[in-house]
C-alpha positions, 0 to 999 in steps of 0.5 A: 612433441606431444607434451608441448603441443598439450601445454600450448593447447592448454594456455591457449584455452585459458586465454579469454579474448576481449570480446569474450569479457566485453560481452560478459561484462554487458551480461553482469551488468544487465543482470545487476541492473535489472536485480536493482531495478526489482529491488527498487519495485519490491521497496516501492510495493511494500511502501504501498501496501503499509501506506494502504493497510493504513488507510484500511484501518482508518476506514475500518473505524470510521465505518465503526463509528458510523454503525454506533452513529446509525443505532443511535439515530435508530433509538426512539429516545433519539428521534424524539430529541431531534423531533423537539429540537429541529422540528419544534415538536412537543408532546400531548399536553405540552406547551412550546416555549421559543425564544424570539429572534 
């Protein structure tokens, strides 16, 4: 009786009740969504971090060629060219000739 009563037992812990798999079902399935759902983040982080390590790299040269346009401004022979052409200055000695409008 013991034997039988063991076997019945047994089978009996290896039924799963509909419950018990619906709620498990419920359980895989959030855990599924929210794996996708960081997957999804993930993705869309690592878009922007490309799409802003781009615009740090144009920036970096535009800051460069801004630095270059600042050491020129800075140079004597530069100021002069200016000075003579949007200022209409001559040096000693010299005579200004403009055309007429």
């Amino acid at each position: 009786m013991k034997k039988s009563h063991q076997k019945i037992k047994s089978k009996q812990r290896l039924r799963f009740r509909p419950g018990v798999i619906f709620v498990l079902g419920l359980v895989f399935a959030g855990a599924g969504s929210s794996a996708w759902q960081l997957w999804k983040l993930h993705v869309s982080v690592e878009q922007q971090l490309a799409q802003l390590n781009q615009e740090k790299e144009t920036l970096l040269q535009q800051q460069k060629s801004l630095h270059e346009e600042i050491a020129q401004l800075n140079t004597p022979s530069y100021i002069e060219q200016l000075a003579r052409e949007q200022l209409g200055l001559v040096k000693h000695g010299e005579i200004l000739i403009s055309p007429k409008n």
